[in-house]
Backbone as CSV, one residue per row, in Angstrom:
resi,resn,N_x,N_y,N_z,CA_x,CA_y,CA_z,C_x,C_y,C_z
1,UNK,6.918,-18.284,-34.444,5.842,-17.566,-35.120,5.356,-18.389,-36.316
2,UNK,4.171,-18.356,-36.298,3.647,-18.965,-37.871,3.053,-17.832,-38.824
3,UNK,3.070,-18.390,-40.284,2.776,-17.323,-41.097,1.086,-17.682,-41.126
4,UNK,0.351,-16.481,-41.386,-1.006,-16.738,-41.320,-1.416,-16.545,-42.968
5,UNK,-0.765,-15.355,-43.330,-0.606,-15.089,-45.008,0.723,-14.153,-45.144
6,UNK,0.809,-14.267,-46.423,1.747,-13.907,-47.484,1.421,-13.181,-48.459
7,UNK,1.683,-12.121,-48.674,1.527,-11.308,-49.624,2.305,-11.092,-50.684
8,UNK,2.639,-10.852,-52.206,3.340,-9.902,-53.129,2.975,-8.740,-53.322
9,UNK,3.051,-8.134,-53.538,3.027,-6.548,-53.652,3.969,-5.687,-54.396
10,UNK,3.317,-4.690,-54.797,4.177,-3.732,-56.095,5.363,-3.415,-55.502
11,UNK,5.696,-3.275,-53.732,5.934,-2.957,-53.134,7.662,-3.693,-52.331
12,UNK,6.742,-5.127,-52.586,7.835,-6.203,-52.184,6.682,-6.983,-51.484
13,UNK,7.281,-8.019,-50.596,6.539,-9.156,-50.180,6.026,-9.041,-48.255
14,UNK,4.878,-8.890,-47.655,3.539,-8.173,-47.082,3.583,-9.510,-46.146
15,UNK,3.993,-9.676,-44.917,3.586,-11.292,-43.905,3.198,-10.703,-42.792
16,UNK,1.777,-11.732,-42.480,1.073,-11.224,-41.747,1.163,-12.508,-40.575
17,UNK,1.927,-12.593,-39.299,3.064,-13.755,-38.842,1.576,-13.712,-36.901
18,UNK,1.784,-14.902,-36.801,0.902,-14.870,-35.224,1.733,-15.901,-34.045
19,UNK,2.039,-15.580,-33.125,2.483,-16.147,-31.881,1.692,-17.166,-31.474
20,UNK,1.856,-18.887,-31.751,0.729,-19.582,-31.449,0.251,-19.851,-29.973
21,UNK,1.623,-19.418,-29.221,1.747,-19.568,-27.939,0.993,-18.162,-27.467
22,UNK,1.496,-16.729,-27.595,0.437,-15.446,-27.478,-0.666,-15.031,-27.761
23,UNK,-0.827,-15.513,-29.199,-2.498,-15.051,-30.025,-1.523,-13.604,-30.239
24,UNK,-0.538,-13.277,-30.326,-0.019,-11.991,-30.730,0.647,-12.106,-32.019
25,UNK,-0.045,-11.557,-33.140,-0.043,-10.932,-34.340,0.830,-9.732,-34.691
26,UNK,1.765,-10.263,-35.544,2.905,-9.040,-36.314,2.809,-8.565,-37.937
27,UNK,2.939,-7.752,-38.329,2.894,-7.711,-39.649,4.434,-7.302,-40.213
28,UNK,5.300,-8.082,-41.117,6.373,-7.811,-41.649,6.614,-7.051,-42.988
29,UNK,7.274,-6.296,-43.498,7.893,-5.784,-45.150,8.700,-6.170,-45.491
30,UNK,9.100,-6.822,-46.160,10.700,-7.298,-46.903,11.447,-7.325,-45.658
31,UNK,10.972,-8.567,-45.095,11.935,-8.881,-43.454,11.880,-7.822,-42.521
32,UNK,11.065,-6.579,-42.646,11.494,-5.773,-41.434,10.330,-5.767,-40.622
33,UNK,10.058,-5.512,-39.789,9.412,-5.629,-38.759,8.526,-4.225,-38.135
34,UNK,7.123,-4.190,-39.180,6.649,-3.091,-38.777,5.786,-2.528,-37.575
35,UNK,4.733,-3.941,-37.113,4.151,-3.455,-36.184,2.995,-4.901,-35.623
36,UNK,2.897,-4.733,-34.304,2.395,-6.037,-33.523,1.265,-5.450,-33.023
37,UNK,0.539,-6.657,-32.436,-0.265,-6.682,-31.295,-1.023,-6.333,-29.785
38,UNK,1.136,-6.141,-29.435,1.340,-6.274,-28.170,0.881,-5.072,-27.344
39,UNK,1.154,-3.875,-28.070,0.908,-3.015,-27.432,0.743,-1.773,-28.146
40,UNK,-0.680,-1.110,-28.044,-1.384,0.251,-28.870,-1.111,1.464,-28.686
41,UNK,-0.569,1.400,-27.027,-0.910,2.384,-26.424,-0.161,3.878,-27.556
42,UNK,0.756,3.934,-28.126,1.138,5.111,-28.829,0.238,5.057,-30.020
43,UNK,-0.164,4.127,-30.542,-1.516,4.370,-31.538,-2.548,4.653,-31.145
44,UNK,-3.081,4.868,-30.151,-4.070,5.635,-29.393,-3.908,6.547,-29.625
45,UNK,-2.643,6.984,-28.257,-2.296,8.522,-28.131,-2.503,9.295,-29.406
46,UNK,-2.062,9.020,-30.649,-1.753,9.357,-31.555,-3.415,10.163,-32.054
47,UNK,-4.455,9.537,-31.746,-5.833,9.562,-32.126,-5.981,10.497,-30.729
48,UNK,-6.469,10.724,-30.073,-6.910,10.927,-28.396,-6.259,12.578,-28.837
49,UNK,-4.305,12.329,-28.800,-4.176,13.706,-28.745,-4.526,14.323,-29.698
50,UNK,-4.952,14.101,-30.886,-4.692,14.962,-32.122,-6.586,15.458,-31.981
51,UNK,-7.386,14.313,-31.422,-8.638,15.221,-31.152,-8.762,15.735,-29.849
52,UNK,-7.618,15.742,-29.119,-8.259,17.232,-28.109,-7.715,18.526,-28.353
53,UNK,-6.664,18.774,-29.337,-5.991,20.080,-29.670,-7.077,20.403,-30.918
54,UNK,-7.790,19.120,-31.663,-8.401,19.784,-33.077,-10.050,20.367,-32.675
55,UNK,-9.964,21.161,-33.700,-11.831,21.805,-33.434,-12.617,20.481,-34.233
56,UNK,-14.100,21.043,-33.264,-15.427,20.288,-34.158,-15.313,20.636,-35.577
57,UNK,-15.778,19.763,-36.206,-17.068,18.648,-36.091,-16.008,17.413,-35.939
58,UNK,-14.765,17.304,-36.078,-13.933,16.369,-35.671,-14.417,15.048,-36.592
59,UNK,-13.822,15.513,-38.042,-13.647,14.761,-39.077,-11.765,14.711,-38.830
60,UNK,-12.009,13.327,-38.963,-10.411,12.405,-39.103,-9.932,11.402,-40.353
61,UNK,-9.009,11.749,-40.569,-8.342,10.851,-41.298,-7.149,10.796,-40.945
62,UNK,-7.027,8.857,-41.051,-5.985,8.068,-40.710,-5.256,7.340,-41.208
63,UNK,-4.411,8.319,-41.711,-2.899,7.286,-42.747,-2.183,6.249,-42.221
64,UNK,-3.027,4.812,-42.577,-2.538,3.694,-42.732,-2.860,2.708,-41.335
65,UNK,-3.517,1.621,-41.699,-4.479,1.043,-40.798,-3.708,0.442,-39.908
66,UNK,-2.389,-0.535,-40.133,-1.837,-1.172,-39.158,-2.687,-1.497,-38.588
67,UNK,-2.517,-2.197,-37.255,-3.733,-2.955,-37.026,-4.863,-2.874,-36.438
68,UNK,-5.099,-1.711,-36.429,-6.206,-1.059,-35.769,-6.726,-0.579,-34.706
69,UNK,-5.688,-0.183,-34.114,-5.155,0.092,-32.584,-5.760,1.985,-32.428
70,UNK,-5.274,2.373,-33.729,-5.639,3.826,-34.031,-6.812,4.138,-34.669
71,UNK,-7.843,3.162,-35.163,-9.126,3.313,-36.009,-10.157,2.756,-34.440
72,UNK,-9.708,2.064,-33.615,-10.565,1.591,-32.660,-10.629,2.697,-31.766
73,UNK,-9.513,3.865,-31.513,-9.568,4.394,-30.496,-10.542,5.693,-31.344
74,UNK,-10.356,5.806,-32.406,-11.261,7.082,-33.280,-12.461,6.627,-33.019
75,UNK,-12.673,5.442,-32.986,-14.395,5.313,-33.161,-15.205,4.670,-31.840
76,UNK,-14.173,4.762,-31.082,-15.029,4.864,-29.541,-14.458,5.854,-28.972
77,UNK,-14.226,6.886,-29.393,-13.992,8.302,-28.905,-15.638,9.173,-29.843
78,UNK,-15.973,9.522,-28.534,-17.879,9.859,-29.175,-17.366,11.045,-29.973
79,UNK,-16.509,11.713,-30.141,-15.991,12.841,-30.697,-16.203,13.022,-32.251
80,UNK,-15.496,11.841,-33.167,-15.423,12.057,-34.274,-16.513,11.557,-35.291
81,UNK,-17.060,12.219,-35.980,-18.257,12.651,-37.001,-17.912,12.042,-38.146
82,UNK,-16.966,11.513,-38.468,-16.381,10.567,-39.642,-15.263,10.717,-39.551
83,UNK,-14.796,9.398,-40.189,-13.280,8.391,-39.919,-12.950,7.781,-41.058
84,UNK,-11.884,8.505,-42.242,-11.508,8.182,-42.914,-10.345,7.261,-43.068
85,UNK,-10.129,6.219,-43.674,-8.575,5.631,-43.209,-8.027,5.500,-44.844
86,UNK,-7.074,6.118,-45.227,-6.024,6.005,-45.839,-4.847,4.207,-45.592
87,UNK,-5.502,3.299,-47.085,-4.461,2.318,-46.432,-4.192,2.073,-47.642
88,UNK,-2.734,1.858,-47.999,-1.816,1.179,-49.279,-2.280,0.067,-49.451
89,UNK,-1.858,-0.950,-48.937,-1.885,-2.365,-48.871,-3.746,-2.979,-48.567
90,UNK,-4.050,-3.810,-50.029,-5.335,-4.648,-49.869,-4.986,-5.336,-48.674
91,UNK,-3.640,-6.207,-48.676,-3.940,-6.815,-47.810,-4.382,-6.635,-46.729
92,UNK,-3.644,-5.343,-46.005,-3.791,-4.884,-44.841,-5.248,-4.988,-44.470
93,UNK,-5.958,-4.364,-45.409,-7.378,-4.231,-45.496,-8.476,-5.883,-45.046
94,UNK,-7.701,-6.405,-45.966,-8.328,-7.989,-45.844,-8.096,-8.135,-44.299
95,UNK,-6.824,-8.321,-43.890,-6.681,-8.807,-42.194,-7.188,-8.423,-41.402
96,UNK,-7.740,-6.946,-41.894,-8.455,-6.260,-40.614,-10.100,-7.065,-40.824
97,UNK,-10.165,-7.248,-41.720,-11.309,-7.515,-41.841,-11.739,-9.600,-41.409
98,UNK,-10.621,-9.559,-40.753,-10.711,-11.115,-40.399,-10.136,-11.407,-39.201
99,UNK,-8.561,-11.390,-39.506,-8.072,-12.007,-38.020,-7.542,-11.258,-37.330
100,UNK,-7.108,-9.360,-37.968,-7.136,-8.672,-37.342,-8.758,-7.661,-36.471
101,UNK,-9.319,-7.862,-36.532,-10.601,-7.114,-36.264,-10.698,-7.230,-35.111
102,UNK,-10.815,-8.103,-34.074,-11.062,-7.313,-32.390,-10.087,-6.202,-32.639
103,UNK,-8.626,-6.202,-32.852,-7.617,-5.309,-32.534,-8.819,-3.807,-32.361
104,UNK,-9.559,-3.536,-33.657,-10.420,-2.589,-33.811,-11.319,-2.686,-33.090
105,UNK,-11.861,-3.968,-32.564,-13.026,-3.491,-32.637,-14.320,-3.735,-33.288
106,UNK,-13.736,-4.088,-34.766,-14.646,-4.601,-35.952,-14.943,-3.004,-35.974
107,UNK,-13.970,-2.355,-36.132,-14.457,-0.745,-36.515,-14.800,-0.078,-38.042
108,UNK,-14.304,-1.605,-38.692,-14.958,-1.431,-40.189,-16.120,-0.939,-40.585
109,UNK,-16.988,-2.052,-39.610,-18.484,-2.180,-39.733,-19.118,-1.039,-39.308
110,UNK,-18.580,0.093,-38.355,-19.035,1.792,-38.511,-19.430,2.005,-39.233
111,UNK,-20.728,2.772,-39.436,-20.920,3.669,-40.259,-20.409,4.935,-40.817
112,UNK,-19.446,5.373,-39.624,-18.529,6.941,-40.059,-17.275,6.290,-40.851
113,UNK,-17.256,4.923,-40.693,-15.922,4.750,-41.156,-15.995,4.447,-42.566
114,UNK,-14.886,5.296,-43.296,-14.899,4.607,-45.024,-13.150,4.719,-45.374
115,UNK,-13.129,3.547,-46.097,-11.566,2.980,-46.285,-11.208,3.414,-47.973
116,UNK,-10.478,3.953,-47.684,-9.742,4.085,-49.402,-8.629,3.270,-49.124
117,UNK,-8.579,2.792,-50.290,-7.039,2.414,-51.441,-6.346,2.703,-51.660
118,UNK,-5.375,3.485,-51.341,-4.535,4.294,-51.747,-3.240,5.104,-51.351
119,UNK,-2.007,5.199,-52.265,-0.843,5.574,-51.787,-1.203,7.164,-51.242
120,UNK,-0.768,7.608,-49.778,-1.221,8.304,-49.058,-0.216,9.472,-50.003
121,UNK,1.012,9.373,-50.325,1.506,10.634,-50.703,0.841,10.988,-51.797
122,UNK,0.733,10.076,-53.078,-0.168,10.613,-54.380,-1.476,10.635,-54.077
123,UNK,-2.121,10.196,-53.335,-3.753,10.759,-52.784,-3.335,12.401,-52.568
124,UNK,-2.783,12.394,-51.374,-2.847,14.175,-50.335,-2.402,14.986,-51.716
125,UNK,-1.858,14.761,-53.063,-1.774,15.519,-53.953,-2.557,16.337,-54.608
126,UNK,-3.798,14.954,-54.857,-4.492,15.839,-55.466,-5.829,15.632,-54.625
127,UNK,-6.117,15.254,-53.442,-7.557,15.044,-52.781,-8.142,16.154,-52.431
128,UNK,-9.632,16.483,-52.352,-10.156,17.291,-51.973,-10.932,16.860,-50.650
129,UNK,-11.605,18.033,-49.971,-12.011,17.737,-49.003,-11.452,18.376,-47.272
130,UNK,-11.985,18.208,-46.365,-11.331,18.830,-45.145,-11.861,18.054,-43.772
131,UNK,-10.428,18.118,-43.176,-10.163,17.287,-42.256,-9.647,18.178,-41.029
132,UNK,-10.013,17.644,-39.541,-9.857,18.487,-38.166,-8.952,18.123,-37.685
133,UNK,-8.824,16.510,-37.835,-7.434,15.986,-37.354,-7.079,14.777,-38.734
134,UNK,-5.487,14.853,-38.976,-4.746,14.109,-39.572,-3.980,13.086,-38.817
135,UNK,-3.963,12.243,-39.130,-3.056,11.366,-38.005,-1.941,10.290,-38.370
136,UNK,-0.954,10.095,-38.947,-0.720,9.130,-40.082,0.490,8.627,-39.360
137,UNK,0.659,7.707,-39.498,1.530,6.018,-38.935,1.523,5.318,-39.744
138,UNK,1.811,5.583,-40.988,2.177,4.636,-42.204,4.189,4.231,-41.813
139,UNK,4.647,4.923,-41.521,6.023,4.378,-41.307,6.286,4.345,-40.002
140,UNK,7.681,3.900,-39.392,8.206,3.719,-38.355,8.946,4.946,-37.912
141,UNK,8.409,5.861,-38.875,8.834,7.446,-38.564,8.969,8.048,-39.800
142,UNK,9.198,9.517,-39.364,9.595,10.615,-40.896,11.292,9.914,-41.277
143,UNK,12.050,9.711,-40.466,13.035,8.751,-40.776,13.922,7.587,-40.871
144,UNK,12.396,6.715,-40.615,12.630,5.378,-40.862,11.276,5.296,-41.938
145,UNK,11.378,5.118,-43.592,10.409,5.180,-44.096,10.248,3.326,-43.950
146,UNK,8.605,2.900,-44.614,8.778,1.964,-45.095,9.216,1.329,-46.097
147,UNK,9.021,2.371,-47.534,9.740,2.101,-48.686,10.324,3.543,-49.330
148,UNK,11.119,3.732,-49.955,11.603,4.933,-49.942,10.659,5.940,-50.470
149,UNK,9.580,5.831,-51.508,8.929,6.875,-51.679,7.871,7.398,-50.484
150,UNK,7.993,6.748,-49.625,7.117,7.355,-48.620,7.809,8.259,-47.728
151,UNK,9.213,8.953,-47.733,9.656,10.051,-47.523,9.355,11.335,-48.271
152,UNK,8.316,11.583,-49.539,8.480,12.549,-49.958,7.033,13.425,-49.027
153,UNK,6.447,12.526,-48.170,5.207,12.865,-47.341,6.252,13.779,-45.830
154,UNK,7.116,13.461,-45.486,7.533,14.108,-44.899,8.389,15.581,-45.301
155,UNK,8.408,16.022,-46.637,9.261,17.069,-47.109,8.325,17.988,-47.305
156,UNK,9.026,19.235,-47.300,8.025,20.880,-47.467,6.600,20.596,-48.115
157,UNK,7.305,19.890,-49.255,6.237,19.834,-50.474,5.047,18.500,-49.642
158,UNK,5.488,17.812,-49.641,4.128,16.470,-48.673,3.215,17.293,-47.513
159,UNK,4.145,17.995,-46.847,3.840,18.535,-45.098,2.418,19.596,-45.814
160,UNK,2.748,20.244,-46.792,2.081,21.436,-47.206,0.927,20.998,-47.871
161,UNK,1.024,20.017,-48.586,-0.385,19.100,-49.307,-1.287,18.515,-48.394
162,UNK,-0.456,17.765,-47.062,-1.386,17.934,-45.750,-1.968,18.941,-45.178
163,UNK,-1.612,20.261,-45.066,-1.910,21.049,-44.928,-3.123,21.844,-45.571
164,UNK,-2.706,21.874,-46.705,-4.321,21.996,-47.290,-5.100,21.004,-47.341
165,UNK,-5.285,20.027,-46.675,-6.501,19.144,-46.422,-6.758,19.417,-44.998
166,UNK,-6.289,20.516,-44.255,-6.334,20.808,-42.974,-7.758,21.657,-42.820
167,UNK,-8.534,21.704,-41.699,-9.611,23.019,-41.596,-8.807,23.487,-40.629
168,UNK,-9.451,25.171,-40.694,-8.500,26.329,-40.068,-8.703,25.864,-38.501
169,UNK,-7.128,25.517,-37.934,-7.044,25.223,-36.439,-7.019,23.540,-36.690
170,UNK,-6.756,22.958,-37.613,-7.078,21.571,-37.767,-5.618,21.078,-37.300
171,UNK,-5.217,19.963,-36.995,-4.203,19.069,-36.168,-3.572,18.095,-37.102
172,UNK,-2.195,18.100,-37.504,-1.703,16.766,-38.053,-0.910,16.379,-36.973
173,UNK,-1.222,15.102,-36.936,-0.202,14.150,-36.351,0.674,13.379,-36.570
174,UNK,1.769,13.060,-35.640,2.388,11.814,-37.138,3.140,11.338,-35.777
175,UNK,3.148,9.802,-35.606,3.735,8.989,-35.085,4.844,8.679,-35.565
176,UNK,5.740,8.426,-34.621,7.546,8.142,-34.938,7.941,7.019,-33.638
177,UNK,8.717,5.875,-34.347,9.450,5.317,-33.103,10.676,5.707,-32.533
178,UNK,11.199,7.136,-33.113,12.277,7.929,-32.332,12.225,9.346,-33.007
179,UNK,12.990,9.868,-31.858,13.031,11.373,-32.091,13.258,11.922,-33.432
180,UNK,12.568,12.827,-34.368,13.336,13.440,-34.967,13.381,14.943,-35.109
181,UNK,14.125,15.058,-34.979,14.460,17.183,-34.609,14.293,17.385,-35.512
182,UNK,14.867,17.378,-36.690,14.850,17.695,-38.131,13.406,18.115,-38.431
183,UNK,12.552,17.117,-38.588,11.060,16.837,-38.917,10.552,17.735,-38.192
184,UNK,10.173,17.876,-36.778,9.496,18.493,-35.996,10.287,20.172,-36.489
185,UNK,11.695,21.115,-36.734,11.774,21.682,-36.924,10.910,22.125,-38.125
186,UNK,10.866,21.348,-39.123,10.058,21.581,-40.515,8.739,21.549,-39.824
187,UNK,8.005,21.122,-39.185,6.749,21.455,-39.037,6.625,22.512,-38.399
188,UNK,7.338,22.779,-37.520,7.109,24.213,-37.041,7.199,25.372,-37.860
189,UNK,8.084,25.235,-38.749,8.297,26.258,-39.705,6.964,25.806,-40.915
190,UNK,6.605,25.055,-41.037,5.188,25.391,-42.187,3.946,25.072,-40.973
191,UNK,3.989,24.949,-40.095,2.235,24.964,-39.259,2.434,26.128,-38.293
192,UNK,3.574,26.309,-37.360,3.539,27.390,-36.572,3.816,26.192,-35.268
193,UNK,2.279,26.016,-34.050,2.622,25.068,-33.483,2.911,24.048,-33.409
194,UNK,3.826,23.523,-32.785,4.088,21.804,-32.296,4.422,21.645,-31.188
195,UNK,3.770,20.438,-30.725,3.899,19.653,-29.295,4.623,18.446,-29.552
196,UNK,5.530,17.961,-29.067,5.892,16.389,-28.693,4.780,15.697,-27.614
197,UNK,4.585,14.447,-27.883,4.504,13.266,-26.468,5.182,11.970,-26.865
198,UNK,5.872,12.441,-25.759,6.858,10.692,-25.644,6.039,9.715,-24.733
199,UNK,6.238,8.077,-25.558,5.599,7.407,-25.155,6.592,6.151,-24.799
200,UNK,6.893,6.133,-23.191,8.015,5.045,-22.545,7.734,3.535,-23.829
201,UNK,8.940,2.768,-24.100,8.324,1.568,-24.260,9.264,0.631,-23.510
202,UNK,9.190,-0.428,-23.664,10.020,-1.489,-22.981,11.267,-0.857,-22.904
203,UNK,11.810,-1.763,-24.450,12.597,-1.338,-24.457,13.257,-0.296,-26.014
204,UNK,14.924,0.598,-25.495,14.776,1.533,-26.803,14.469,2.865,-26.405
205,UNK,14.633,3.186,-27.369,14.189,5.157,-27.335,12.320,4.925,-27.334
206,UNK,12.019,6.306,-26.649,10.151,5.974,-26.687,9.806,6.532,-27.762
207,UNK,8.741,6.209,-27.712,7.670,6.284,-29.008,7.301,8.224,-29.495
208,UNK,7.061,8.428,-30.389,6.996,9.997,-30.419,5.882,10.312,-30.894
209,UNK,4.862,11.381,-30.616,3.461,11.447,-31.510,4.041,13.193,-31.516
210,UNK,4.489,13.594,-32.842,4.475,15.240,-32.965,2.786,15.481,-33.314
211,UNK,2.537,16.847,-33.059,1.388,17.301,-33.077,1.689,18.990,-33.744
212,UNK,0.798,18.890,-35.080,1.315,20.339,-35.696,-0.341,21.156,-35.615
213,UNK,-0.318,22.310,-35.098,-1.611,22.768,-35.511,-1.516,23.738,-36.726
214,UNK,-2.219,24.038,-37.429,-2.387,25.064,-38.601,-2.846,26.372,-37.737
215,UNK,-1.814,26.824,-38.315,-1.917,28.230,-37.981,-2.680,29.358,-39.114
């Protein structure tokens, strides 16, 4: 793998790594290994299901861009009326806007689409506004965070601040690379419904997209 860039961050240190032999693109956190190229298909799902359970006018927002696997499938789905994306990392932002962009699509350049700055748990605190579907894949699950404060988005208090950015019958989603019972119990108990879809992968436990509706 070669490094394409390097980041610092408040966060820790952000590598954005490419397969010279694949053209397949990874993005790393402090050595761990968050998310590739290779394959979208559960970042889709993640978009697809959360707008066929949510009502019109099918305003979305999408916690955390990764590489655009989940902003490409929002904005060639004729469905959604604006596409908000929630992303921490400038950098992230920059790559999409260069050597990540087919991944999307070049779904920047939308007009429904508008990108904030910003840490997704202290945003949903105090943001206003309303959303049909939520969809967020900022970590490798509710319990695999990326850095530790991004677990407090999965507790009563996070789940419920999503919630009021919900419209009545509106859909959060949240992508996981393994099961968690725990999590999905807590959403049921503050939204009412939830659905699982498991998504096979190579190899490993499959991919998980919970789906909470507001009740």
């Amino acid at each position: 793998m070669e490094t394409v860039d390097r980041r610092d961050t408040p966060r820790g240190e952000l590598v954005l790594r490419r397969d010279p032999d694949t053209g397949r693109y990874e993005i790393i956190s402090n050595g761990t290994f968050l998310m590739d190229t290779s394959d979208g298909r559960s970042e889709r799902l993640l978009i697809t299901a959360a707008l066929d359970a949510a009502p019109a006018p099918y305003r979305v927002l999408i916690g955390g861009l990764g590489v655009g696997f989940s902003l490409n499938q929002a904005v060639t789905d004729p469905r959604p009326t604006a596409v908000t994306v929630l992303e921490r990392e400038p950098a992230v932002v920059d790559w999409q806007r260069a050597h990540l962009a087919p991944f999307s699509g070049h779904a920047l350049d939308d007009p429904r689409v508008r990108v904030v700055v910003d840490d997704l748990v202290t945003w949903a605190g105090t943001a206003t506004g309303e959303y049909d579907a939520i969809c967020l894949d900022i970590d490798n699950g509710p319990e695999w965070t990326v850095v530790d404060s991004n677990a407090a988005l999965y507790t009563v208090d996070g789940l419920t601040a999503l919630r009021r950015l919900l419209s009545p019958r509106g859909v959060l989603a949240v992508w996981s690379a393994a099961a968690a019972p725990t999590f999905r119990q807590r959403l049921a108990e503050l939204y009412g419904s939830v659905a699982v879809h498991e998504i096979p992968v190579p190899r490993g436990e499959p991919d998980v997209v919970y789906l909470a509706t507001r009740s």
